[in-house]
N, C-alpha and C positions, 0 to 999 in steps of 0.2 A: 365765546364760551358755550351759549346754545350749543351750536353747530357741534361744537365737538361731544356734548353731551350727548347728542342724537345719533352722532356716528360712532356713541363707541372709543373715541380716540383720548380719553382724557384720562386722567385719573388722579388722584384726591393729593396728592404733593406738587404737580404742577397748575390744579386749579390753587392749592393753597399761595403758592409762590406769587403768581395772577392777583390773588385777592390784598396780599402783602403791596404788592408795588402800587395798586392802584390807591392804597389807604397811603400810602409814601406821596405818592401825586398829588392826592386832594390838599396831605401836610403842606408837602412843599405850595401850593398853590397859595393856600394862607398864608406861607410866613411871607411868599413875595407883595402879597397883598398889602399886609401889614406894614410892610417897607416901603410899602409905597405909599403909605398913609390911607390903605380904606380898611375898610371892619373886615370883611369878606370877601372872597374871591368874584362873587357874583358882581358886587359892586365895582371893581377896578374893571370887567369883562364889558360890562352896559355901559363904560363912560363913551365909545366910539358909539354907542347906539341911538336910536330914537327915542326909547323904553325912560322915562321921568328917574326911574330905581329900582328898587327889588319889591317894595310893594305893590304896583304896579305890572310887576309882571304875575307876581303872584294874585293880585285878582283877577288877571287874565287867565289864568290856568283855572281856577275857581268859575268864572263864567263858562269856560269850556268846560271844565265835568259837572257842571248843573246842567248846563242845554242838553249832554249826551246822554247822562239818566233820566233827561225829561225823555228826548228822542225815544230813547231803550223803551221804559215806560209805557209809551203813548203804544209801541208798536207791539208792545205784549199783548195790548188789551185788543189788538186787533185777531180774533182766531177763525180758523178756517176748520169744518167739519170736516169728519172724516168720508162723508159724501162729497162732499168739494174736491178734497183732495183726489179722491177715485175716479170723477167725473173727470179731471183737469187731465187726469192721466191716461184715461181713456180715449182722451178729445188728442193730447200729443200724441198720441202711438200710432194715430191714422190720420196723421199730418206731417210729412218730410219736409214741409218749408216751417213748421214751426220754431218762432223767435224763442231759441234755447241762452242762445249766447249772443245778447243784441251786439257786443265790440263788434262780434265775427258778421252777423249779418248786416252791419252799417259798411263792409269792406265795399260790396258792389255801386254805392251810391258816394263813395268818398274818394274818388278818380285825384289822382296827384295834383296833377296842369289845373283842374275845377278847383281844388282846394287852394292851389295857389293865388287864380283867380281872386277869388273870395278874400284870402288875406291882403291880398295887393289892394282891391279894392277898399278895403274896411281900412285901410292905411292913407289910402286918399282922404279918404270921409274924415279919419281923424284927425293926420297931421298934416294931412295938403301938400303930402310927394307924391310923384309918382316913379313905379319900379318896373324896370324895362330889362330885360334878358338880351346880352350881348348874343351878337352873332357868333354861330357856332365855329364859325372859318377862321374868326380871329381872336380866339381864344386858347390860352396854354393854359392844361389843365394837367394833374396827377394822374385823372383817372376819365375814363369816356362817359362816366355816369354825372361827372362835376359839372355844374352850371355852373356860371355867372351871369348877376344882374348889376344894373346901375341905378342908383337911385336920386333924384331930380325932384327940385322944390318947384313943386304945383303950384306957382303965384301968379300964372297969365292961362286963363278958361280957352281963351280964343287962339291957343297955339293945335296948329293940327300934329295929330299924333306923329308925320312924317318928319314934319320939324323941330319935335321937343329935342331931340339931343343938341340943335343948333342951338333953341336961343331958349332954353331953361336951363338955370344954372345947378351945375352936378354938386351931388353934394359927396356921396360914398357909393361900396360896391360890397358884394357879399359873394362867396362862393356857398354853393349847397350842394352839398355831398350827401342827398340823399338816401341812398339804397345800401343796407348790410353786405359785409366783404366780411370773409375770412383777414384778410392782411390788413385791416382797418378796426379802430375801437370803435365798437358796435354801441356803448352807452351814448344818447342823445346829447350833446354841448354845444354849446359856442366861443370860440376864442377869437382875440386877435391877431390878424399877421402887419396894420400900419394903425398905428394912432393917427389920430389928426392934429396938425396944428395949423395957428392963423397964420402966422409966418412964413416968408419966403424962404425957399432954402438959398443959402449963400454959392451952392457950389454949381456952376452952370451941367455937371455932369448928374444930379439930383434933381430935375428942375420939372419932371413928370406933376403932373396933377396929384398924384395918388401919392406923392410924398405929403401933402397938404389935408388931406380928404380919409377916412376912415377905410379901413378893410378889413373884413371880419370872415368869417369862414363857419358855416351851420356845419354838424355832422348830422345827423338822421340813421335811426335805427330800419328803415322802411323795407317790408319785404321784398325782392326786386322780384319783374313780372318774368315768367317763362319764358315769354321770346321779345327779341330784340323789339318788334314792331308791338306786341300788346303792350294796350294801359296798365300800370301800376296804380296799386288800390292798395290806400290804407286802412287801419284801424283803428278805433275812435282815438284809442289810447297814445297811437302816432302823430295822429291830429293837435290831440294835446300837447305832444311834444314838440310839434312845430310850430305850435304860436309860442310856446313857453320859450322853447330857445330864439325865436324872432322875438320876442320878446326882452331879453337879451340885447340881440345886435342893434335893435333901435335904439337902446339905450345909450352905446356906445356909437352911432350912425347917425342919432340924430343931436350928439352934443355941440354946444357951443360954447368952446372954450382956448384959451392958449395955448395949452400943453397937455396935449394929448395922453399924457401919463395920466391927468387930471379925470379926466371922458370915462361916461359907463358905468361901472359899479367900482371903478378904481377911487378909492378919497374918499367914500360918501359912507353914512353910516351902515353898517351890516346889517342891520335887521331893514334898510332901505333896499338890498341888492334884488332880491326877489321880486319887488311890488311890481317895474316893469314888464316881467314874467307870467305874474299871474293875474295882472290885468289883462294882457292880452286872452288868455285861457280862459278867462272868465264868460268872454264871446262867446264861445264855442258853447256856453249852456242858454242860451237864447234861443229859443225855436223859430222865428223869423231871420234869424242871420242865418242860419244852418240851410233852411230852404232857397235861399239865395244863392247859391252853389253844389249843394248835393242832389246830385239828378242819376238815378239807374244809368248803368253802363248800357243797358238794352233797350230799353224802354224809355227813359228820359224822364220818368217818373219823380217827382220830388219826395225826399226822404218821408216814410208815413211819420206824422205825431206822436202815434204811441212808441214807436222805435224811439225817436227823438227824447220821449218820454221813459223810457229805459233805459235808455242811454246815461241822462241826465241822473237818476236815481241809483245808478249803478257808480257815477264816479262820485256823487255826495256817498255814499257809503265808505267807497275807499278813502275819501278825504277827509271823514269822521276816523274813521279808526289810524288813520295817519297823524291826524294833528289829536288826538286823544296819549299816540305814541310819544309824540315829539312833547307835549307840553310835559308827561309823564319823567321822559330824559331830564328835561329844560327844570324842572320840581327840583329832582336831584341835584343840580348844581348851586340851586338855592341854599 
């Protein structure tokens, strides 16, 4: 409805009709509620959840718009003269490398293969696999940008990395399809293409590993580099999305369970689907995990602090007025 308010396309009998069906939706939502034995639509919606009830979410919303008028608040009283400001802008105008846009200027220290580094590693540290990138010769892929890796429980220190695919046992594999295409959906996900199960399969013509073993597939919105042989560099905000959606595939990669329909974010409560997402993401605002892999394309330089510190400040902002949004939706359904 914005949207078309803003372009001009709407007009006041089809917003009307709009405002009809969706008060018809909320009805109808009630009465199945009621049929089903709860007071409210909210209530029958939180029984698959983690959330106690509707009180409970409601002082959640409540603690989030207090902490943000505090935030708001605190940052009004913070003011800047109008000397400051004329100084600030005198000092940028005769400065071509000045940090305008830290996402943009964190691209030259956020190198793909570095970045991936870093997450393979912080995945050892945590769950004690490790993740190995098939060879390029024997792999069938969609597209020449498609990697595959295979992922391996780290339980023996003293296997040399020549011989982990011998004697570490596999666990799953992920495709990442990195880089935006025209013929490809450009929004970041992760889906499955094999669930895992404990089970043998019965049929000797099914009897591959990877019928047993998870397989998941990353997309990535990432800008691909101009020529074949340059590094690809992302932006912080890609960053984010590649822990978020590995975030994701672990969760489905690294289940252990009988039936693979079970694995991931399949069965588990909804407001649970996310947490392995944004735990990972959370990393990524650590200023020592950051410098442990972001290093200048030229210079080798580790990421400055204050960028790291812009960086960080720039996506808590977006993630206040995001979850300010959402709690605002999540009210109304109350």
């Amino acid at each position: 409805l914005k949207s078309e308010f803003l372009d001009g396309r709407s007009n006041k009998s089809s917003l009307q009709t709009r405002l009809e069906a969706m008060y018809q939706v909320l009805q109808l939502q009630t009465q199945k509620a009621n049929l089903l034995g709860y007071a409210t639509w909210a209530e029958l919606t939180l029984e698959p959840r983690m959330a106690s009830g509707v009180d409970a979410i409601t002082q959640m919303h409540e603690s989030i718009r207090d902490a943000t008028l505090l935030q708001n608040h605190n940052s009004s009283r913070t003011t800047t003269t109008t000397d400051e400001l004329e100084f600030e802008a005198d000092t940028l105008s005769h400065h071509e490398d000045a940090i305008l846009d830290p996402t943009t200027a964190a691209r030259p220290y956020l190198n793909l293969d570095s970045c991936l580094n870093g997450l393979f590693k912080l995945c050892r540290a945590l769950f004690g696999i490790d993740i190995i990138e098939a060879e390029t010769n024997t792999v069938h892929v969609w597209h020449s940008d498609v990697r595959l890796f295979h992922v391996y429980d780290d339980d023996d220190d003293n296997v040399d990395d020549d011989d982990t695919k011998k004697k570490k046992k596999y666990m799953a594999s992920f495709y990442l399809d990195p880089f935006r295409r025209l013929e490809k959906s450009n929004p970041p996900y992760m889906s499955h293409i094999l669930h895992p199960r404990k089970e043998q399969p019965t049929s000797s013509s099914s009897s591959s590993s990877l019928s047993t073993c998870s397989l998941v597939y990353i997309n990535c919105d990432i800008e691909p580099p101009m020529w074949d042989d340059a590094p690809a560099h992302l932006t912080f905000d890609n960053l984010m999305a590649l822990y978020h959606e590995f975030g994701h595939a672990l969760h489905s990669m690294l289940a252990d369970v009988e039936f693979g329909t079970f694995s991931g974010a399949h069965k588990v409560e909804k407001d649970f689907e996310e947490l392995p997402s944004q735990f990972m993401e959370k990393w990524l605002l650590e200023e020592k995990f950051l410098a442990t892999f972001a290093f200048h394309v030229d210079t080798g330089e580790t990421i400055p602090s204050n960028l790291v510190a812009q960086l960080i400040n720039q996506y808590r902002k977006k993630q206040t007025k995001k979850l300010c949004h959402q709690a605002f939706l999540g009210q109304l359904e109350l």
